[in-house]
N, C-alpha and C positions, 0 to 999 in steps of 0.2 A: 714330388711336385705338389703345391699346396693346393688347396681347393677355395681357399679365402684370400683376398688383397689385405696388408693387416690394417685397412679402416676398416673393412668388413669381421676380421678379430675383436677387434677391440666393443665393435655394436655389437656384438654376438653374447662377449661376455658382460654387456652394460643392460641389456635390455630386458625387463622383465614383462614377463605377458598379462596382460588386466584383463580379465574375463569378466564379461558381463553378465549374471547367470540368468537371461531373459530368452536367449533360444535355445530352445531344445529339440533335435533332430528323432531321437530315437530314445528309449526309454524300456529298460527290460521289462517284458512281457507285454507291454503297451504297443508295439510298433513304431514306425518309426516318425517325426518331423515336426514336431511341437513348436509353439512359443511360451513362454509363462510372461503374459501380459497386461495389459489393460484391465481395469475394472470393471465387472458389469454389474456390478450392482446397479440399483434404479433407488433413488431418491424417496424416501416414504413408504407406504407401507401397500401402495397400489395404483398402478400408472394411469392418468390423466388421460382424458379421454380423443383429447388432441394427440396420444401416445400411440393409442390402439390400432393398429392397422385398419385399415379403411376396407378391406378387400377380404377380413374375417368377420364369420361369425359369431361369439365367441358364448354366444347364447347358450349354446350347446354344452360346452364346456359348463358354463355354471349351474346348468339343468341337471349334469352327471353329478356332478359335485352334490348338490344338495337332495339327489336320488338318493345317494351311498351314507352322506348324514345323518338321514330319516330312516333308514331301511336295513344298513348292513349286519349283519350278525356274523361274528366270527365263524367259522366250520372247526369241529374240533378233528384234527385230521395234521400229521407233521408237515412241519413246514422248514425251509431251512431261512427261511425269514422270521426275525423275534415278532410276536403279534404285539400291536401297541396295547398298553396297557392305562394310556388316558386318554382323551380327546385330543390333546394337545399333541401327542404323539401317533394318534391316528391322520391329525391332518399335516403332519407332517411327512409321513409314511406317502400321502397324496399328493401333496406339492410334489416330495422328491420323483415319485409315477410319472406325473404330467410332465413333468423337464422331461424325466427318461426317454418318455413313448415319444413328445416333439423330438430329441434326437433324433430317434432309433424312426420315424415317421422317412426322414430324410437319405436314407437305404447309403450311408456311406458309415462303413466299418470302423474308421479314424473318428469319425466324429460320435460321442457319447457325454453322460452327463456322471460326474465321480462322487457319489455318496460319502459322507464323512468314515467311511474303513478304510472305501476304494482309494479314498484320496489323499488319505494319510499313508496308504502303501505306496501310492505313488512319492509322496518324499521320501521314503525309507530305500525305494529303487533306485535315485537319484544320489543315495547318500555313499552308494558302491557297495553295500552288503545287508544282505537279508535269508529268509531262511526258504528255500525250495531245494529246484534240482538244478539249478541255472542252466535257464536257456530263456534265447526272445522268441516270443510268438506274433503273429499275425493274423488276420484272415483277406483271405488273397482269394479273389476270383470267389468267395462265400463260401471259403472251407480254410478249418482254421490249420495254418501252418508253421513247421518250424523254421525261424528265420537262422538262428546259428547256437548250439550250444555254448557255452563258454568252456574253455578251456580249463580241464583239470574238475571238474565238476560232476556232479551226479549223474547228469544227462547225458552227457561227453561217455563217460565211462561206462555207463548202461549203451549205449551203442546209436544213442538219437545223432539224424544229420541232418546240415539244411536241407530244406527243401521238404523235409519230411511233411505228410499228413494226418493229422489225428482226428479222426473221428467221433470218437468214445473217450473219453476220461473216467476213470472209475464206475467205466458201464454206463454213462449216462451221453445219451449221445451230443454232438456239439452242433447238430444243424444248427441256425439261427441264432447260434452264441455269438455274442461279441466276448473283444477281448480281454473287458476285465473281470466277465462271469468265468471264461477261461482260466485267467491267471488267478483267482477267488478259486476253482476249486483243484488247479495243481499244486497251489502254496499249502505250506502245513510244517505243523512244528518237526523241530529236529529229531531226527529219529524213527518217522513215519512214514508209509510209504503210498505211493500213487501207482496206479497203474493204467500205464496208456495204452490205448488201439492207436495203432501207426500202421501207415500203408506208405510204400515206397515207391517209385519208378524202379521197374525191373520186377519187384513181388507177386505174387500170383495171388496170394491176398494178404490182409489185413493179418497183424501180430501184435502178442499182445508183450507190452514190455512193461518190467515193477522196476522203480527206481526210490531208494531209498533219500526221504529228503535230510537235506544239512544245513545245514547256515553256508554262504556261499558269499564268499568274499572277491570280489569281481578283479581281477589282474588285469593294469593299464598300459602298462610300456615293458616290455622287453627287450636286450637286446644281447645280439653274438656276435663275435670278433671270430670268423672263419677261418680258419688255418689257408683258405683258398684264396687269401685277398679279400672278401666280400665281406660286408658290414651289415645285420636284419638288424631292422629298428621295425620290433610289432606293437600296434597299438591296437589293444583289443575292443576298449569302447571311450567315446572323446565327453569323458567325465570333467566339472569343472575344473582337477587338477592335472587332465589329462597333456596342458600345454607346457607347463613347465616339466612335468617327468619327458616328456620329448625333450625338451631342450635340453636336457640332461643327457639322454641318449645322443642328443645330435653333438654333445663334448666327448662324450665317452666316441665315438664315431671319428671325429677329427681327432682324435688325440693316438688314434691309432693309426695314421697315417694312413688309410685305404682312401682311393677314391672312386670302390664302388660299392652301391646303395641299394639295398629290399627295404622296400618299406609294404611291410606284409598288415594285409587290412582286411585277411579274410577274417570271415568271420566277424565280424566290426558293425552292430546294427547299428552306428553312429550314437549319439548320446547328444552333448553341447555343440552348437553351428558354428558359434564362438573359436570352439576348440580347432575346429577344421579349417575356418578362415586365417585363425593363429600358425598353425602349423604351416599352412601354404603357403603364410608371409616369409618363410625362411626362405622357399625356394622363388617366389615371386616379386619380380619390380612394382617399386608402389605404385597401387591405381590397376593393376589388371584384375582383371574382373574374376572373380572365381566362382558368384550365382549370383541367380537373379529371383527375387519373390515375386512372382505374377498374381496378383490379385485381382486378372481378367474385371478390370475396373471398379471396381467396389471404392478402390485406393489406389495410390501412386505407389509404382513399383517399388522396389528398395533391392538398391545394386549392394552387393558382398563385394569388399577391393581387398586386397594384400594390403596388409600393416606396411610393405616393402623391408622389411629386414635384409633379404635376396642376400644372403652372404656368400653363396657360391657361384663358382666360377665355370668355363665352362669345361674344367678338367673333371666335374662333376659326372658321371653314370649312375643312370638309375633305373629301377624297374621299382613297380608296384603290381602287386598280388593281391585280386582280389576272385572271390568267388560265390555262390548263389548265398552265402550268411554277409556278404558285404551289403549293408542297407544307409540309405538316407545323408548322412554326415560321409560317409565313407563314399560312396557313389561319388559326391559332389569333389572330393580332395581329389580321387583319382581322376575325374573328370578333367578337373581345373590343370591339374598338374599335364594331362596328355593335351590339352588344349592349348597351353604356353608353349609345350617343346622340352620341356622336363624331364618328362618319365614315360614309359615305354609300358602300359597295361598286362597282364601276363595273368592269365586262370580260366575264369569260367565266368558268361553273363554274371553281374551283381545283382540283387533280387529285384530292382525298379520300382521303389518306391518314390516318384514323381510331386509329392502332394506335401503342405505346411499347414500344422496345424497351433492353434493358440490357445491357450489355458486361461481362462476367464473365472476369479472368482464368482461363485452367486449367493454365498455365504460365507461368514468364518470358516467353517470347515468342510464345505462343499465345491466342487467346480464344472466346467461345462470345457471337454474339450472339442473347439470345431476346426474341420477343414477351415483355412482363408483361403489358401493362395497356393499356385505353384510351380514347384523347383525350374529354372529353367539355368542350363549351361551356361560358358561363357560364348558361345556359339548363337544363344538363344533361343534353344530346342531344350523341350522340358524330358528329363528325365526318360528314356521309355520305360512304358511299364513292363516290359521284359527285361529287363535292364540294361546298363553298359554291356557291348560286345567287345570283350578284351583285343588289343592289337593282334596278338596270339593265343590261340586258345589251348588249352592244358587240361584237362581232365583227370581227374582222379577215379578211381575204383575200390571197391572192397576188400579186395585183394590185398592191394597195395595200402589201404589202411591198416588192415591186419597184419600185415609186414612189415609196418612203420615206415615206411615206404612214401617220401613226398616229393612225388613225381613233380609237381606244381614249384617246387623249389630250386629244383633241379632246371626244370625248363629255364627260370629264373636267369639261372647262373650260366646257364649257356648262353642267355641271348645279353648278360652282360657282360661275357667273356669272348661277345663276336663286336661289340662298339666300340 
């Protein structure tokens, strides 16, 4: 029995997906729900006094500044910060402080300011391969946490799981880290190795685990043709090519005559919005709503619709798998998708990250990422920060890792072998 009408063939095999690479949801080691947008630069060389906020003082600030001008002497004592070695480089050193600490002033973990390494590592995450132990971090509730290893990877294989918490990174502990001083001192060249303090739900305490780092090449789409009838189409993070490798899978999928569907998204700290919105369009009529940007009035909303490709029909079954590594991009597909009548949720809460954040140059090589705005359903309800409650919940154990054992897939297959 087919699962397409053949107008819906025919647009399936015509249509190519255009990504726009302006939202970004999640970003390894970064967390998750970015924009790469607007420019903030400011016009000259210092803003006009009709610019200044009415309601600072900014006296103060210029008082420190020309304290530390007149006054500073380097301390001869290590540092893992280079010391400026000209004026020009010192008051540089200050600008980039002042952006930091107004960040870091504003007590929200997403929002920070990306020094030219920081932020050159951030296009190097974005580009699908770089040199660590892959895995995405976060800090959740003011403790920094693992959002999902990647699959086949350093982290994976040393024994790190969502949810995990690190306190320590090579003895140094993380209170009050954000997370690109975190991801700054897990990365390192190939060959080397880090060693985390991780504490678990279940552990009596804290463990210290060495994981040797690699160069780590990020896997996008996978998929199995099941001896049981059932079709996984996994997509591990929604990279800008992460829409056309799905469409790929979703030929490889119909070509095999099944008409039922995993579309497995654990572990998925999302990546491109783009990508999630593209994807949805297959199974969604155009114009249904899959999220919404809340910018609690700053700006007008911005509704996310299906492209409408919808090339299936309703011989279609499906489930979607997700679990506490499912963040941001991934949240929102499974959301959208249980919200039309689609797909059928199956795992464990997804991490709940709620919140959009936008990438602001403030120099050539420098940026400022802040909170805007946030996630909300096609329900209208933002995100929670505990995250989606799967329709059925499925849990996994230790055990059953270590016995290869994915009970979560299995649940999977049962409850699409009862539609």
């Amino acid at each position: 029995m087919s699962l397409m009408s053949g107008q819906s063939q025919r647009q399936f095999l015509s249509i190519r997906s255009a990504i726009a690479a302006s939202v970004i949801v999640a970003v390894f080691g970064f967390g998750a729900g970015f924009f790469a947008g607007h420019s903030a630069l400011v016009s000259g060389s210092i803003l006009s006094d009709a610019s200044m906020p009415q309601d600072a003082d900014f006296q103060a600030v210029w008082k420190a500044w020309h304290i530390l001008n007149d006054n500073f002497v380097p301390a001869a004592v290590a540092t893992s910060t280079p010391l400026a070695t000209s004026t020009k480089e010192l008051n540089e050193q200050k600008v980039y402080g002042m952006i930091a600490g107004l960040a870091a002033s504003l007590h929200d973990p997403y929002t920070f300011f990306l020094p030219p390494v920081e932020n050159t590592q951030f296009a190097s995450d974005m580009s699908g391969a770089f040199s660590g132990v892959g895995m995405e971090i976060d800090v959740k509730d003011g403790v920094l946490t693992v959002v999902s290893p990647l699959k086949g990877t350093p982290a994976e294989k040393a024994g790190i799981r969502s949810g995990d918490l690190i306190p320590k990174i090579d003895g140094v502990s993380t209170e009050g880290m954000d997370v690109t001083s975190a991801v700054k001192r897990i990365r390192g060249p190939k060959g080397t190795e880090v060693v985390l303090t991780v504490y678990r739900s279940g552990w009596d305490d804290v463990r210290e685990i060495k994981i040797m780092r690699d160069v780590i090449s990020v896997p996008v789409v996978t998929t199995t043709a099941r001896e049981d009838g059932i079709f996984v189409i996994q997509v591990s993070t929604f990279t800008a090519n992460a829409p056309d490798l799905f469409r790929a899978g979703l030929r490889e999928f119909i070509a095999s005559g099944k008409e039922k569907l995993v579309l497995d998204l654990r572990g998925n700290p999302g990546g491109y919005l783009d990508g999630a919105v593209n994807i949805g369009s297959w199974f969604l009529p155009s114009g249904a709503v899959i999220v919404t940007e809340d910018y609690a009035g700053h700006a007008a909303n911005v509704v996310h619709r299906s492209l409408g490709y919808d090339v299936f029909n309703k011989n279609l079954k499906m489930v979607v798998l997700v679990d506490k590594g499912s963040a941001s991009a991934s949240e929102i597909l499974a959301d959208a998708l249980r919200h039309h009548g689609v797909a059928t949720i199956v795992g464990t809460n997804t991490f709940g990250k709620g919140v959009v954040q936008e990438l602001f140059p403030i120099t050539d090589d420098t940026s400022l990422k802040v909170t805007v705005a946030r996630w909300l359903g096609p329900d209208g309800i933002q995100i929670p920060h505990d995250g989606i409650v799967p329709d059925i919940m499925s849990t996994t154990t230790e055990e059953f890792i270590k016995a290869k054992k994915d009970v979560q897939m299995e649940k999977a297959v049962e409850v699409l072998n009862k539609m």
